[in-house]
TIVEXBA-204228 format. One record per residue (C-alpha): x, y, z; residue in one letter. Coordinates in steps of 0.2 Angstrom, whole numbers, plus 5000, padded with zeros to 4 digits. Layout:
# TIVEXBA-204228
XYZA
...
# end
This chain:
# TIVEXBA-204228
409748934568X
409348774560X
409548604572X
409248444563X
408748274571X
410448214568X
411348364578X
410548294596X
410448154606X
409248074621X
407748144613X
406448154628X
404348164624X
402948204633X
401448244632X
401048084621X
399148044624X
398547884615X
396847954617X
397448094606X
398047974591X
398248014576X
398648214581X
399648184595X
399248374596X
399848384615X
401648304612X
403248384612X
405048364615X
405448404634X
407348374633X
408548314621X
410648364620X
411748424607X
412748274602X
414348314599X
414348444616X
413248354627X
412448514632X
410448514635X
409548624623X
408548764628X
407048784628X
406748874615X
408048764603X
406848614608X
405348714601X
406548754587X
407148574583X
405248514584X
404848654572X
406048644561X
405948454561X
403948414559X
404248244550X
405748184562X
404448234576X
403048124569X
404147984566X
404748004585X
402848004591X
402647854582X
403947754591X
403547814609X
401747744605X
402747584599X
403647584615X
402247634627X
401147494620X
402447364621X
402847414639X
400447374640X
400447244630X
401947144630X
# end
């Protein structure tokens, strides 16, 4: 089964080290929810979805970085 970005909603991170930048090799998404059902993905559908997505993944490292400095340096 295929699950896109697109398909889920309250995408949760962890793992995001700055001290591990620019691999984030110890990141990955703890929780996120179907959108149209609401319904937390499994476990294994969040490995899925962070598989299946590398690029979407990435990008949503990036932005926690983003956010995670600004909470440091704003």
């Amino acid at each position: 089964m295929t699950i896109k970005f697109s398909e889920v909603t309250n995408i949760e991170l962890d793992g995001v080290d700055m001290k591990d930048y620019p691999d984030f090799c110890d990141a990955y998404i703890s929780e996120a929810r179907f959108a149209d059902t609401k319904q937390p993905l499994t476990d294994e559908q969040l490995c899925e979805l962070q598989e299946q997505n590398p690029d979407a993944f990435f990008e949503a490292v990036n932005d926690e970085c983003l956010s995670i400095a600004d909470r440091y340096y704003s």
